[in-house]
C-alpha positions in Angstrom: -3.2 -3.2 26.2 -5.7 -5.9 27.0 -6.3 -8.1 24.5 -9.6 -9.7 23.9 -10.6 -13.8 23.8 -10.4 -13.9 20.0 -7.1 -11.7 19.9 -5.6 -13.9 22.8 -6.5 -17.4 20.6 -5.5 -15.4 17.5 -1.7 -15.0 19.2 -1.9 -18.7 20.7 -2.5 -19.8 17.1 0.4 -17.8 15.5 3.1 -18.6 18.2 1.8 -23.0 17.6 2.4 -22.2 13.6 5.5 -20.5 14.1 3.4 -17.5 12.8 3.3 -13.7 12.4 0.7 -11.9 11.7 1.2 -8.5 9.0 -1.2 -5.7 9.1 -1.8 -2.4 6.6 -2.5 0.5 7.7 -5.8 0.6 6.8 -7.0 -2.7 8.3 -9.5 -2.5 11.4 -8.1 -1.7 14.5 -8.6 -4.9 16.6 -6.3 -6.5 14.0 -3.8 -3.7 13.7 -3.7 -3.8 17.7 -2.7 -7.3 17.8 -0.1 -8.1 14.5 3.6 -8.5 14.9 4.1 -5.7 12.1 1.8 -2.9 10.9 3.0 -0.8 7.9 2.3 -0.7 4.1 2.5 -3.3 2.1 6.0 -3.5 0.9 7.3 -2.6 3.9 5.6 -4.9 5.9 7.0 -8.0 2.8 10.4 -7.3 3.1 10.6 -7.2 6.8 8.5 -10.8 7.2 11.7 -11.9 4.7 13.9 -11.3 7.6 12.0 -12.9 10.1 12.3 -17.0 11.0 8.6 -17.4 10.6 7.3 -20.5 8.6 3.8 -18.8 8.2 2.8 -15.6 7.0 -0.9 -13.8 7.8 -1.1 -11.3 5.7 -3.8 -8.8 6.4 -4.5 -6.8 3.3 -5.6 -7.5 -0.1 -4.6 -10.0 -2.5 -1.2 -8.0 -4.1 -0.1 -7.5 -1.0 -0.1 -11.6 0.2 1.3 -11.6 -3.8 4.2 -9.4 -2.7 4.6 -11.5 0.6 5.3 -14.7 -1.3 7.5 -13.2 -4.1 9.6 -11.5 -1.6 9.4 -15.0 1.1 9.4 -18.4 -1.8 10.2 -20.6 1.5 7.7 -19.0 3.9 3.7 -20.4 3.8 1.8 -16.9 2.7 -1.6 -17.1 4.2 -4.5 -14.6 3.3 -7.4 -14.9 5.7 -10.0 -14.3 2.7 -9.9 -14.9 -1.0 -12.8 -11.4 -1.7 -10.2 -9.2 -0.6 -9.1 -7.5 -3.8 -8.0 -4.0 -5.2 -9.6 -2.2 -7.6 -6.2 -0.3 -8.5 -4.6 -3.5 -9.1 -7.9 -5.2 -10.8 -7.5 -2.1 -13.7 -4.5 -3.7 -15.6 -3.7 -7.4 -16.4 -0.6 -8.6 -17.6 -2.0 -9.3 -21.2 -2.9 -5.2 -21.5 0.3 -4.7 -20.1 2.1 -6.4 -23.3 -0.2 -5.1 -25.8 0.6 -1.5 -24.2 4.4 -2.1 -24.5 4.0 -3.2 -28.4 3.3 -0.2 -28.8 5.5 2.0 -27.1 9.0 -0.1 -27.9 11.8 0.7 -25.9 10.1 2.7 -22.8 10.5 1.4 -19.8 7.7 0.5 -17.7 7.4 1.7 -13.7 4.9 -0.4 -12.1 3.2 0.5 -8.8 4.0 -2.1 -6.0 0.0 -1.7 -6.2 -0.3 -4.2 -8.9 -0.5 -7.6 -9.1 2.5 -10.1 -9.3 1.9 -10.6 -13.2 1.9 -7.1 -13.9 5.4 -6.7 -11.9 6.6 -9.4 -13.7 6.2 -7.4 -16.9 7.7 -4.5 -15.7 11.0 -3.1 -16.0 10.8 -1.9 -12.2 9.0 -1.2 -9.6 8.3 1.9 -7.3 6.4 2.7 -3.9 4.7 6.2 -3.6 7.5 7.4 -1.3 9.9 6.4 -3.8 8.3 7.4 -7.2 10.3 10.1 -7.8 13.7 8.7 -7.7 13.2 5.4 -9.2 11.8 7.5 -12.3 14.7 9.9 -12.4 17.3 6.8 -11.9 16.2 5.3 -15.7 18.4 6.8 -18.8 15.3 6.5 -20.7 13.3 10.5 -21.4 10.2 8.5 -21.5 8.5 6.2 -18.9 5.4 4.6 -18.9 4.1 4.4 -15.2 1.1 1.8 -14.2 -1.5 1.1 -12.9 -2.1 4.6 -11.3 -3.0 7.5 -13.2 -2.4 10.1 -9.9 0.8 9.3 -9.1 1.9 9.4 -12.5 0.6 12.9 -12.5 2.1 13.4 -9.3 5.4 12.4 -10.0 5.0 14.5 -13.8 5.3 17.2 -12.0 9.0 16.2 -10.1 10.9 14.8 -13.3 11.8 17.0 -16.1 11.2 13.1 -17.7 7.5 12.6 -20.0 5.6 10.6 -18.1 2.9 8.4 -19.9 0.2 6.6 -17.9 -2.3 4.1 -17.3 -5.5 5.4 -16.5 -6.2 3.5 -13.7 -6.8 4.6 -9.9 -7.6 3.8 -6.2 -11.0 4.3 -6.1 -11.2 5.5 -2.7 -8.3 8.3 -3.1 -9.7 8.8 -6.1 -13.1 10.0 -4.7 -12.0 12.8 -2.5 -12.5 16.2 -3.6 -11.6 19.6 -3.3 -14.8 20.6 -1.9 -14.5 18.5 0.7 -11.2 18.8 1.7 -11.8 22.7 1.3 -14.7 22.0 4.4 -12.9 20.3 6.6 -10.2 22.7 6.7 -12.7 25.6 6.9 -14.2 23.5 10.3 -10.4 22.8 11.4 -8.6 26.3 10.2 -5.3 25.3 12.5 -5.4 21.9 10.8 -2.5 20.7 8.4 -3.5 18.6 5.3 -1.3 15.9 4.6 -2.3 13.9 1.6 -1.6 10.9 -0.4 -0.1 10.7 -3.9 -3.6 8.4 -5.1 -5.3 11.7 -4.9 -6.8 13.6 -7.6 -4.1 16.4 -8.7 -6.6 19.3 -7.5 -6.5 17.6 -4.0 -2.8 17.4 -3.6 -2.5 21.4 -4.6 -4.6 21.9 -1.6 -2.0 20.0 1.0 0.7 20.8 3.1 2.5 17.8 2.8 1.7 14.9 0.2 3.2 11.4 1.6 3.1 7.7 1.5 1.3 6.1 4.6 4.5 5.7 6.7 5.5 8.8 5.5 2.4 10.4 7.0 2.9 8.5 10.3 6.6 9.7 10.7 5.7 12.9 9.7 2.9 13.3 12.7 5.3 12.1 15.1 8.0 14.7 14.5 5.2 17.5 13.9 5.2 20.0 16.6 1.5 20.4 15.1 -2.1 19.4 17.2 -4.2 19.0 14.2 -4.0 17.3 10.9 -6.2 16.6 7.9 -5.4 13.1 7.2 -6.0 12.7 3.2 -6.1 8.6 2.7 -8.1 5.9 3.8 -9.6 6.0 7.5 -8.4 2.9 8.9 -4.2 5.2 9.1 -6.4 7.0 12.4 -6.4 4.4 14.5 -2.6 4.4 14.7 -1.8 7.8 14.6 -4.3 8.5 17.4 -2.8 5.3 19.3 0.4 6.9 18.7 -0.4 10.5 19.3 -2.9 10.4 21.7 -2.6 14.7 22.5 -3.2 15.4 18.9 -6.3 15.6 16.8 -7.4 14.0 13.0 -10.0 14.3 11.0 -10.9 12.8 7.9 -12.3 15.0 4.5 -14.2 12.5 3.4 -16.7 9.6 5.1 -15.5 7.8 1.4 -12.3 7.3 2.6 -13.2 3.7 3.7 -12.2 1.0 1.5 -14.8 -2.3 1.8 -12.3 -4.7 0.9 -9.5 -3.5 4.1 -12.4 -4.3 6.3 -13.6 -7.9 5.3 -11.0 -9.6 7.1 -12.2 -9.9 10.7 -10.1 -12.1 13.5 -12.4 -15.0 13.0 -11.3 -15.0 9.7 -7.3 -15.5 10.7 -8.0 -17.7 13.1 -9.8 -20.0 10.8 -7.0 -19.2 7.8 -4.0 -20.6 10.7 -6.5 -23.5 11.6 -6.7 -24.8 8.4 -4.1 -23.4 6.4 -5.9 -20.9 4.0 -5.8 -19.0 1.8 -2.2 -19.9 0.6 -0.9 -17.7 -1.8 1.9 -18.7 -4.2 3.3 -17.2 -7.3 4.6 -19.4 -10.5 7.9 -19.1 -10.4 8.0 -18.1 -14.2 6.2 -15.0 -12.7 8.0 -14.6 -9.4 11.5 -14.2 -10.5 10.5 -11.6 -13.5 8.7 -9.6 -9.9 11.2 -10.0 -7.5 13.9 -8.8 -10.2 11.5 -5.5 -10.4 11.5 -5.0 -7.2 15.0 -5.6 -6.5 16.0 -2.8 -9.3 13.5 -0.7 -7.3 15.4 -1.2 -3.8 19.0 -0.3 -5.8 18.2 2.7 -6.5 19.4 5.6 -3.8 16.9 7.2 -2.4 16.8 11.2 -2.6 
């Protein structure tokens, strides 16, 4: 692939900071063309951890750069914007995270690794929505409280014979797409498979062939022997599975599965962020070891 000027003096800056550049899924596709690693968010954290970099570009939203520097103390976590925040993650603070807990004493609390770093830090441990399932069924506890996402609580309510009480919080953007909608696009694409993801509305995910996580979706579409899928998240997931699939077809349900704040960072922006070394993102460490222990519980438990 050829890059462009700006994505040529984007990988001149990283390689004189010692750099590497992370990229979501749902990120625009000049930036997901030219980062080391592309992947979700926790994913894309842990491996960064492995890596010798000294700097860290993480191109997401804020939890995500959060994650990064939880998971990477010794690595310099930059986030190309500071307006680049999650509404999922926004609908909880750590203070309504303690009052909830008063009142439900002794159930454990499963945070979303969509949530900021206070949140995990409160939390008894943390899942992914590939690993929802599992991490709920590993507790001892017949009650769980599961934050910040009201749909994948629901979701995983219907895999554990465990009650499942919730937060009633959401992605916005999965949160919008309907069964009307998705019901058209599979009318206009009849050989089509739906795959959808766990933010979605309940209704939504009884319509779909397959419900996964956004690597999930990806792996799945590379070992389909399908031509045509439905892809229920946010947009910006095409770009990669048509790079990656080029004899295979995807629509989107829904022109409101774009999320505004996945699109603000632009290269300018991370050339600027290496020049000058911003935004850095660091996490107390009062917070950060209270986090990384919730995640680490998370990565214990065997996956099904």
């Amino acid at each position: 692939m050829e890059f462009s000027e700006q994505q040529k003096e984007v990988r001149r800056w990283l390689e004189r900071r010692r750099g590497i550049l992370l990229a979501h899924n749902y990120q625009p596709g000049e930036i997901q063309d030219v980062a080391d690693f592309l992947g979700d968010s926790l994913a894309l954290s842990m491996t960064a951890a492995q890596t010798p970099a000294e700097v860290i570009v993480f191109c997401g939203v804020h939890f995500m750069a959060e994650t990064a520097a939880i998971l990477c103390p010794d690595k310099t976590v930059l986030l190309p914007r500071e307006d680049v925040g999650c509404y999922m993650a926004a609908t909880i603070t750590a203070a309504q995270l303690r009052a909830r807990k008063a009142e439900l004493p002794g159930v454990p609390v499963v945070t979303y690794v969509n949530s900021t770093a206070a949140v995990k830090a409160e939390s008894d441990i943390c899942c992914t929505s590939a690993n929802v399932v599992p991490v709920v069924n590993s507790l001892t506890s017949p009650r769980v409280l599961m934050v910040p996402d009201r749909n994948l609580a629901l979701y995983t309510a219907r895999r554990t014979s465990k009650e499942v009480l919730y937060w009633d919080g959401c992605c916005n953007v999965h949160d919008r797409l309907t069964p009307a909608e998705v019901k058209a696009c599979q009318a206009a694409h009849p050989e089509a498979m739906f795959i959808a993801h766990p933010e979605c509305r309940p209704e939504v995910l009884d319509l779909a062939q397959a419900i996964r996580s956004t690597s999930g979706m990806l792996q799945l579409v590379r070992e389909s022997t399908g031509r045509e899928f439905i892809i229920g998240t946010e947009m910006g997931i095409l770009h990669t599975l048509r790079k990656e699939n080029p004899d295979k077809l995807f629509y989107s349900p829904s022109s409101h599965l774009l999320c505004p704040d996945m699109k603000r960072i632009s290269l300018a922006d991370i050339i600027e962020a290496l020049k000058e070394n911003h935004y850095q993102i660091t996490v107390p460490e009062e917070i950060r070891r209270p986090a990384l222990l919730a995640v680490e519980r998370m990565l214990a438990v065997p996956r099904d």
